[in-house]
C-alpha positions as CSV (number, residue, x, y, z in Angstrom):
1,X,-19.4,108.3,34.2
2,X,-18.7,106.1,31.0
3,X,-18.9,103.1,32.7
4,X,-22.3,103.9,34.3
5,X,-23.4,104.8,30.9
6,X,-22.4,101.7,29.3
7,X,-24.2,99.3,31.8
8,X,-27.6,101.5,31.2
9,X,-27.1,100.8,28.1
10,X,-26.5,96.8,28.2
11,X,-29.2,96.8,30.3
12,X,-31.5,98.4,28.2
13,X,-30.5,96.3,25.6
14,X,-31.0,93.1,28.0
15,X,-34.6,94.2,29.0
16,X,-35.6,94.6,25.1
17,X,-34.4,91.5,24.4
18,X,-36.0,89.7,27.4
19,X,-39.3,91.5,26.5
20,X,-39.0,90.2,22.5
21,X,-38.1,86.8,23.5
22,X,-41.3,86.4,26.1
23,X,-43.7,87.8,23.4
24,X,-42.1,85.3,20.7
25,X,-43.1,82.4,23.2
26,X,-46.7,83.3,22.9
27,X,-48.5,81.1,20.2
28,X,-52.2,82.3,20.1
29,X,-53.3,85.4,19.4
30,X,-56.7,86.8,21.3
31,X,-59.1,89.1,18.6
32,X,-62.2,90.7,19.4
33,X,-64.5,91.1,16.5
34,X,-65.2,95.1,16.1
35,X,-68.8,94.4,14.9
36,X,-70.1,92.1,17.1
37,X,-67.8,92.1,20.1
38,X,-66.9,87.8,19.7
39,X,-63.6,87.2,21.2
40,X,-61.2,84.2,19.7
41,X,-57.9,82.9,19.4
42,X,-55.8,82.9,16.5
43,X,-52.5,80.6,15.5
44,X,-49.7,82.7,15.6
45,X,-49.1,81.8,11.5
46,X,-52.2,83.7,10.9
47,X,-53.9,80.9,9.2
């Protein structure tokens, strides 16, 4: 039972980190103006 414990954890853990790793990749960011409904793309700095 312990050991079966232990790998859901590690692969919990491995999935989360997978999932972090793929988003950090991403360097544009996709916003849709509230008011007027214009999508664009932002640098992932912000600036």
């Amino acid at each position: 039972m312990k050991k079966l414990v232990v790998l859901l954890v590690a692969g919990v853990l491995a999935f989360s980190l997978a999932a972090c790793a793929q988003k950090a990749g991403s360097e544009k960011i996709r916003v849709k103006c509230p008011a007027c409904g214009y999508e664009f793309e932002l640098p992932a700095h912000g600036r």
